[in-house]
N, C-alpha and C positions, 0 to 999 in steps of 0.2 A: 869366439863371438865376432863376426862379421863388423867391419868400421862402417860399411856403407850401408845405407837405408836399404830397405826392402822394397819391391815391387808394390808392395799390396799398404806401405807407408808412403810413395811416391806420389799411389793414385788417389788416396784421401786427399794429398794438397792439389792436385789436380781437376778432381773431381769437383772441389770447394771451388777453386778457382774457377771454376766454366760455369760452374752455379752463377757465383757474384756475378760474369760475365751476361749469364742469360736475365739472368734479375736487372742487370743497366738497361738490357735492351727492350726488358719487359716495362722497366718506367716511360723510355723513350719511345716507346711505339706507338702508333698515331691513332692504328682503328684498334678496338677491343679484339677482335679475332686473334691479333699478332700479338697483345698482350697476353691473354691467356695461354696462345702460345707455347711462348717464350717461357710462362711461368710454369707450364706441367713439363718443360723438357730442365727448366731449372730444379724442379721436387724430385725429378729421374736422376739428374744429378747428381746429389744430396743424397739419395736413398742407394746408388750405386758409392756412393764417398761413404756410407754406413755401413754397408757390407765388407768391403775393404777395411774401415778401419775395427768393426768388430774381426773379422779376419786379423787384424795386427792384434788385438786384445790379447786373443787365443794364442798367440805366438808368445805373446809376453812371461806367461808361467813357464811356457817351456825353456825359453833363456836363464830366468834366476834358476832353477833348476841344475841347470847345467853348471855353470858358476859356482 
């Protein structure tokens, strides 16, 4: 079993983090057009951070398994 994280566990905290990111910039932004924005490339985000980590899910039986 592998000591370091996965690619596909990496980009879940990655993917959250640029979320949170786009969500700061989506409260901070002046006119409505850039809020909304900000908030569909932060639910892309999110839903690419969901596929990644359902992708880790799916690894996980295969680990105990092994063990």
């Amino acid at each position: 079993m592998p000591s370091h994280p996965t690619l596909d566990a990496e980009l879940v905290v990655w993917w959250e983090c640029e979320a949170e990111r786009l969500e700061s910039l989506a409260a901070s932004a002046r006119f409505g057009f850039m809020r909304r924005h900000y908030a569909r490339k932060s639910a892309a985000a999110r839903a690419r951070a969901q596929v990644s980590r359902l992708r880790e899910q799916a690894r996980e039986p295969a680990r105990s398994a092994v063990t």
